[in-house]
SESETI-375493 format. One line per field, with one value per residue (C-alpha): chain; x, y, z; residue in three letters; residue number from 1. Coordinates in Angstrom, 1 decimal, padded with zeros to 4 digits. Layout:
<rs>
ch: (A_...)
x: (X_...)
y: (Y_...)
z: (Z_...)
aa: (ALA_...)
i: (NUM_...)
</rs>
This chain:
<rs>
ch: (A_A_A_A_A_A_A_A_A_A_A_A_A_A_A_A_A_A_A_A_A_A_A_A_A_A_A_A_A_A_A_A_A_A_A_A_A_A_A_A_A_A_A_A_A_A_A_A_A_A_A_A_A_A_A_A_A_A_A_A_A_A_A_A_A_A_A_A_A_A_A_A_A_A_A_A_A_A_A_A_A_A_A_A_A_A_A_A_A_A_A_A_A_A_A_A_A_A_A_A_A_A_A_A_A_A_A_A_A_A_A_A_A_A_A_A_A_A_A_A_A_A_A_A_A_A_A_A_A_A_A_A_A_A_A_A_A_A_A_A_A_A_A_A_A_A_A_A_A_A_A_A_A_A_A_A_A_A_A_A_A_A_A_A_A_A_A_A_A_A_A_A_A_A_A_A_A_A_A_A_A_A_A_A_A_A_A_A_A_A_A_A_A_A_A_A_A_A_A_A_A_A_A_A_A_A_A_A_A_A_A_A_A_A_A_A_A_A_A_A_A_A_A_A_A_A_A_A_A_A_A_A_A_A_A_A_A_A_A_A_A_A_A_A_A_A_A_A_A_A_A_A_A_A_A_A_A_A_A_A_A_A_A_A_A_A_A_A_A_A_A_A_A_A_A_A_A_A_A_A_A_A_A_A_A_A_A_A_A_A_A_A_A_A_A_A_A_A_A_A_A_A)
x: (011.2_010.4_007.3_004.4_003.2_006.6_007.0_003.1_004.9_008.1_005.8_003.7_006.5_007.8_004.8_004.5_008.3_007.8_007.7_005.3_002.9_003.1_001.7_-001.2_-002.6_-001.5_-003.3_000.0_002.0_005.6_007.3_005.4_006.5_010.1_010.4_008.7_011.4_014.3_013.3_012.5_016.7_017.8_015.7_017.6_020.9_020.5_019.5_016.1_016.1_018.1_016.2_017.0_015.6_014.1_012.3_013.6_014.9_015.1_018.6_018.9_017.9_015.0_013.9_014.4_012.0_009.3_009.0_008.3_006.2_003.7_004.0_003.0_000.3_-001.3_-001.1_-002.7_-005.3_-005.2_-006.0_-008.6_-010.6_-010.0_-011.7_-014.5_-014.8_-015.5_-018.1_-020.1_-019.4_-019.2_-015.5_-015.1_-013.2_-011.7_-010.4_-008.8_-008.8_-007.8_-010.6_-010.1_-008.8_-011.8_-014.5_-013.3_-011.7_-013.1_-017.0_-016.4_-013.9_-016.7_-019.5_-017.2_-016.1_-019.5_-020.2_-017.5_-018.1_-021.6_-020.8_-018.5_-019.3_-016.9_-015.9_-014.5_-012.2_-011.2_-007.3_-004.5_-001.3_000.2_-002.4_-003.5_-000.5_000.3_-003.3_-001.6_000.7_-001.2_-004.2_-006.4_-007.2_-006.9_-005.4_-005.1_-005.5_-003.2_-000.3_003.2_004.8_008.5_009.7_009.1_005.6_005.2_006.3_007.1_008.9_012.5_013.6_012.3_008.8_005.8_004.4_003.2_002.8_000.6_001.3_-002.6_-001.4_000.5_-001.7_000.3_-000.6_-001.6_-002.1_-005.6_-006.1_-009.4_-010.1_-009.0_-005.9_-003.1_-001.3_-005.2_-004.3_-001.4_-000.6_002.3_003.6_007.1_006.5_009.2_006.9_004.5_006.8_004.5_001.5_-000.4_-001.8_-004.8_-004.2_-006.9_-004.3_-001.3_000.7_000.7_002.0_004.9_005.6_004.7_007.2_010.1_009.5_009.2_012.6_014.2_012.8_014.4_011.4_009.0_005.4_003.2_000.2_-002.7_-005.4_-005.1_-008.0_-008.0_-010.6_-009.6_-013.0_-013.3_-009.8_-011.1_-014.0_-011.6_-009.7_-012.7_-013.4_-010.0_-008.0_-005.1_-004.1_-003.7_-002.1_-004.8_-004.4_-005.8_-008.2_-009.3_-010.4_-013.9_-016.7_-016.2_-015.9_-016.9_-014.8_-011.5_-008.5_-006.1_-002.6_-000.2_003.2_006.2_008.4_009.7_006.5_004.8_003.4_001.3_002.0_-001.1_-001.5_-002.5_-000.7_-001.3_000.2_001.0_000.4_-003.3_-004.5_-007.1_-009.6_-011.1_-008.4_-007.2_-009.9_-010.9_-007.0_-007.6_-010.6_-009.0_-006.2_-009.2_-010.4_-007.5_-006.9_-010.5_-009.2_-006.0_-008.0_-010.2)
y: (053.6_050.7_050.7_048.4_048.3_047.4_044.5_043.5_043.7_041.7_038.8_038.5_038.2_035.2_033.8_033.7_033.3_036.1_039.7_039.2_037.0_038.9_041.9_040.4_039.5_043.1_044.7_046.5_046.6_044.8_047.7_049.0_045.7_045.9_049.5_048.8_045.9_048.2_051.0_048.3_046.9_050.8_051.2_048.5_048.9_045.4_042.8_041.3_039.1_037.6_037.3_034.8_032.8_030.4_033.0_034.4_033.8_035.7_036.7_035.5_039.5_038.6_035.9_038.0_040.5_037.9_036.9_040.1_041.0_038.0_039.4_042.5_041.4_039.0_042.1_044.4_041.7_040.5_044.2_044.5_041.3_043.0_046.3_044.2_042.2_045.7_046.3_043.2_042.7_038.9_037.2_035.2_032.1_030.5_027.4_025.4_022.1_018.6_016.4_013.3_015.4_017.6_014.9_012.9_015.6_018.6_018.0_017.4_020.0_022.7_021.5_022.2_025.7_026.6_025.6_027.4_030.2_030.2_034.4_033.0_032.7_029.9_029.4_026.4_026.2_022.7_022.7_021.0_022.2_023.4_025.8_026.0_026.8_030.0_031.3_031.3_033.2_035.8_036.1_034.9_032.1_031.6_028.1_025.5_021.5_020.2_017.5_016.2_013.0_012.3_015.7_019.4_021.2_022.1_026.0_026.1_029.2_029.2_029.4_032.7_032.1_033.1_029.9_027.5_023.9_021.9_018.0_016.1_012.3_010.0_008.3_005.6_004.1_000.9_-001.7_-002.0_-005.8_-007.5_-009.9_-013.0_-011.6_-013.9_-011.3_-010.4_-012.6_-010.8_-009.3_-007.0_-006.7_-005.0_-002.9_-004.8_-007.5_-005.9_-005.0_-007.1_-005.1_-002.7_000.4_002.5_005.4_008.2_011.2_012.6_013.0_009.2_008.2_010.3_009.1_005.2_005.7_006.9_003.9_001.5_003.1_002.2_-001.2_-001.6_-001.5_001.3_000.3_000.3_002.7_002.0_004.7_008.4_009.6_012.6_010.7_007.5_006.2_006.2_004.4_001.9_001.4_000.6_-002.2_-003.9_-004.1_-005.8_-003.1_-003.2_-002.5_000.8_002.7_004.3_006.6_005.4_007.8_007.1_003.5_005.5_004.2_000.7_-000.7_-004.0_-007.3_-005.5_-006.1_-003.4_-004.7_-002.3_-001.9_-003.4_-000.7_002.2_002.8_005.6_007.9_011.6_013.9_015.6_019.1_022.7_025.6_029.3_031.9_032.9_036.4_035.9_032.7_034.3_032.3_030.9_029.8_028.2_026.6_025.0_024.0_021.8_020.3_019.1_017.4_015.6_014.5_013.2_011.6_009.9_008.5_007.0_004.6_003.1)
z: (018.4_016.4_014.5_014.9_011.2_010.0_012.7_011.4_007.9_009.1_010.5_007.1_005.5_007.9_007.8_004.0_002.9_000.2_-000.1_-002.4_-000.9_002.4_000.3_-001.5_002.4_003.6_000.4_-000.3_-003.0_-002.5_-003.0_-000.2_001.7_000.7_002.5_005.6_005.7_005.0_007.6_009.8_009.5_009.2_012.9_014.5_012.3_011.3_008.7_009.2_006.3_003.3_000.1_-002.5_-005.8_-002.7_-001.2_002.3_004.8_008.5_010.3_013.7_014.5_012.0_014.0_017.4_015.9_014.7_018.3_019.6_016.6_017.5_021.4_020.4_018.6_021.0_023.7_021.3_021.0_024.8_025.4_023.0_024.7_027.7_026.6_025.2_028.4_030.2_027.8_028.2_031.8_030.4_030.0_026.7_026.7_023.1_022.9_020.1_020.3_018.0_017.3_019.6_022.6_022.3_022.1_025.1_027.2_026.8_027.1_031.1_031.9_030.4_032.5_035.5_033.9_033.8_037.4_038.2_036.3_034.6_033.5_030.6_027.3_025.6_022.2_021.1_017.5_015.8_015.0_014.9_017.2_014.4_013.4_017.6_019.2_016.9_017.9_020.9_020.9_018.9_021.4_019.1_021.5_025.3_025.7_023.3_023.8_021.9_021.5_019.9_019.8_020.5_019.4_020.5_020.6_016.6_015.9_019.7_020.2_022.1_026.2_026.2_025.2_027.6_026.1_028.9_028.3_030.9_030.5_030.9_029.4_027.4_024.8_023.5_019.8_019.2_016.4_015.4_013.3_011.7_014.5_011.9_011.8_012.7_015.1_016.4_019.9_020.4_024.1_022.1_018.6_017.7_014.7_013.0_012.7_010.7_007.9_005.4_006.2_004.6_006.2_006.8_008.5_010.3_010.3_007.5_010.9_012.6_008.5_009.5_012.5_011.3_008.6_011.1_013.5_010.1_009.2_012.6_012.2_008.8_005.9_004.2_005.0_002.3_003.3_001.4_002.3_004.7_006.0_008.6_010.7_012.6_013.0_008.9_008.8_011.6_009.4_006.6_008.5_009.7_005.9_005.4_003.4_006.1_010.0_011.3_014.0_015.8_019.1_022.7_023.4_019.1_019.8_021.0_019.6_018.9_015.4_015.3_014.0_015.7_018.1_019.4_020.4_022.0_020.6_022.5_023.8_022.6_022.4_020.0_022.0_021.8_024.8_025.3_027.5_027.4_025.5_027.5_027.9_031.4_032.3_030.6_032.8_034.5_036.7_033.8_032.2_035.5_036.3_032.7_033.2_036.8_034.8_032.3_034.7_036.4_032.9_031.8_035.3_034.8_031.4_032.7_035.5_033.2)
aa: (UNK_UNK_UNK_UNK_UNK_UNK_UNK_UNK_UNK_UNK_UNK_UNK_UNK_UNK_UNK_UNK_UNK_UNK_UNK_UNK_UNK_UNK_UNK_UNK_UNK_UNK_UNK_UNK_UNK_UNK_UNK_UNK_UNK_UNK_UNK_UNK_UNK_UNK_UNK_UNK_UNK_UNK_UNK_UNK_UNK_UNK_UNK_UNK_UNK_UNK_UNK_UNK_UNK_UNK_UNK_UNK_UNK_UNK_UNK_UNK_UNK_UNK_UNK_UNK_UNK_UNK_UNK_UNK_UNK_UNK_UNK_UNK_UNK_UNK_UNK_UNK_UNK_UNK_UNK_UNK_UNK_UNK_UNK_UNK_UNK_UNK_UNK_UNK_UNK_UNK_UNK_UNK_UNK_UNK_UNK_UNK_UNK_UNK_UNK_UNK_UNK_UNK_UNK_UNK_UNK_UNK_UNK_UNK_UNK_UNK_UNK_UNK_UNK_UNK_UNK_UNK_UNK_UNK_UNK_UNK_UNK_UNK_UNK_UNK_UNK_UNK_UNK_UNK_UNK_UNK_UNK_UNK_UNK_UNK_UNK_UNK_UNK_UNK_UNK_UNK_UNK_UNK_UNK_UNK_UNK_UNK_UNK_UNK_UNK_UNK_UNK_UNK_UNK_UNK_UNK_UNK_UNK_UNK_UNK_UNK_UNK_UNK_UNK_UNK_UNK_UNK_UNK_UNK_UNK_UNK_UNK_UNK_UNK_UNK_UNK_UNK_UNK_UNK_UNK_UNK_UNK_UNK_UNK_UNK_UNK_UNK_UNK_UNK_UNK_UNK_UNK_UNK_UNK_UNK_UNK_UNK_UNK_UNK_UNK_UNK_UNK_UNK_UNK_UNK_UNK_UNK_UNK_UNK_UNK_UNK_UNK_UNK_UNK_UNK_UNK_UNK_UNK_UNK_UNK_UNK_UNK_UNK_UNK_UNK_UNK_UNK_UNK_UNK_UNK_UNK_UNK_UNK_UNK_UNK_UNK_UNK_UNK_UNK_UNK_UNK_UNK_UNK_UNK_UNK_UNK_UNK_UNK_UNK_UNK_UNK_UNK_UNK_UNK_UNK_UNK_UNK_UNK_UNK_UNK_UNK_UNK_UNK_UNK_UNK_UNK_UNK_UNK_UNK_UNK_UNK_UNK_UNK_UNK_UNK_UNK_UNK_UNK_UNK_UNK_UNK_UNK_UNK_UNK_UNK_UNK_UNK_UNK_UNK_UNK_UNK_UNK_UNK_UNK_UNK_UNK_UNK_UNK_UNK_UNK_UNK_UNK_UNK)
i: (1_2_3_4_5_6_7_8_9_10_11_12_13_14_15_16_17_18_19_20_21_22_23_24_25_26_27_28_29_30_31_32_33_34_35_36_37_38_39_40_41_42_43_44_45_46_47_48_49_50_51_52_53_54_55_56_57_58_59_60_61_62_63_64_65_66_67_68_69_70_71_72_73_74_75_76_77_78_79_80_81_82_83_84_85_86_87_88_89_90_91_92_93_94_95_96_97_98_99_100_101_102_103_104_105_106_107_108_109_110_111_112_113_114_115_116_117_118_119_120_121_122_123_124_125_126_127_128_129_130_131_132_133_134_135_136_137_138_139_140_141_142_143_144_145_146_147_148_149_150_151_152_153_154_155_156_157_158_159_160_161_162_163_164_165_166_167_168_169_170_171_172_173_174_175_176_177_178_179_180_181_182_183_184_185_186_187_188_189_190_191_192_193_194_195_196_197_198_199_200_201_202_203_204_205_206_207_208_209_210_211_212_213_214_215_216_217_218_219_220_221_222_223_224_225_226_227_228_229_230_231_232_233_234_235_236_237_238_239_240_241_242_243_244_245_246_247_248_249_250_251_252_253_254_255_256_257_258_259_260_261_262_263_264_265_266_267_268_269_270_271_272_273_274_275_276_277_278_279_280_281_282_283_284_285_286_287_288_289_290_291_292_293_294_295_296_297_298_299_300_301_302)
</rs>
């Protein structure tokens, strides 16, 4: 039978990249760590990890233990809720959510949630999908609004995952110019054009994806500010420090003196839904699920 501790140890250690590390936040010692790992391989009668100067590095069987250690964990914490839940006679609802999604989606689809169901006491978290979508797959939250651009869902796990990704909207990015600007009157702009540009940009992510299209288009931009708040990096174009690339559902609330010109296809693009996990979407989680479709529905006519 394989033991729980020493797949709780295994995952620490994935998680971290050290044996060392993973015992400072288990309060062990890493000799301590280093033997749950070896029983752990001697269980199974194989190799779990391969340590190096680098740190380490899981096995394939490594990586197939992982996934069943965070299962495992979200279960024993799915069960806990659920033990909780019988206790309060009251079901609790946690959500993670980033920022702009949040603000303009989520407000509605609670008001219908608690229509629906005014017994449940929600809890709402601020996080990125990389941080979100972990929490997850640990239980630690129930769904998670969340979104990736032109690649797969950040730490998504493989085919076999009981993670479930709902698909709410495409929200395209667009060029945001001081109204003087001479590209201002615009209907599109190819990126290419805006090679002698410098940036401001609201989020460390949309500099990585500005940087792959500006690499397809043949120059490095020159990004003079990052801020982690697109209104603030609005703000900072209006004052003339650059342009920006600024998500459609970001524009919200206006800054004044600006003009938002799409970009000519292929455009960039977040892909916004809902991470769950399937055998836990109870009512609650369904419903908050619909709401959300007919929020993001709303968006896309106006």
């Amino acid at each position: 039978m394989i033991d729980v501790q020493r797949l709780r140890v295994l995952r620490a250690v994935a998680e971290l990249g050290s044996f060392n590390q993973a015992a400072a936040a288990l309060h062990l010692t890493p000799s301590a760590v280093s033997q749950h790992v070896a029983a752990l391989e001697r269980s199974l009668g194989a190799q779990v990890v391969v340590r190096s100067t680098r740190g380490v590095t899981l096995t394939p069987a490594g990586r197939i233990m992982v996934g069943a250690a965070e299962s495992v964990a979200a279960e024993l914490e799915y069960a806990r809720q659920q033990v909780d839940r019988l206790g309060s006679g009251r079901t609790q609802l946690t959500i993670a959510t980033f920022t702009s999604g949040g603000r303009l989606l989520l407000p509605g689809a609670l008001a219908r949630l608690a229509t629906a169901h005014p017994e449940t006491v929600v809890h709402v978290r601020e996080s990125e999908p990389e941080d979100s979508l972990p929490l997850v797959r640990q239980g630690a939250v129930d769904l998670a609004l969340a979104y990736h651009f032109d690649g797969p869902l950040p730490g998504r796990p493989g085919p076999n995952s009981s993670l479930a990704w709902t698909a709410l909207m495409e929200d395209p990015l667009h060029v945001v110019l001081p109204d003087a600007h001479p590209l201002a009157g615009r209907e599109t702009l190819d990126i290419a054009e805006l090679a002698a540009e410098p940036w401001v940009l609201g989020c460390l992510k949309t500099e990585t994806y500005l940087r792959r299209y500006a690499e397809r288009a043949g120059f490095d931009p020159e990004v003079r500010g990052t801020t982690s708040d697109y209104f603030f990096a609005r703000s900072l174009v209006a004052a003339g420090m650059g342009i920006s690339l600024i998500p459609s559902i970001a524009q919200t609330p206006q800054v004044a003196g600006l003009r938002t010109v799409p970009i000519a296809p292929p455009t960039p693009t977040r892909h916004i839904g809902v991470a769950t996990i399937l055998r836990r979407n109870h009512a609650q989680v369904r419903t908050l699920i619909q709401a959300l479709q007919g929020q993001a529905a709303t968006l896309g006519e106006t």
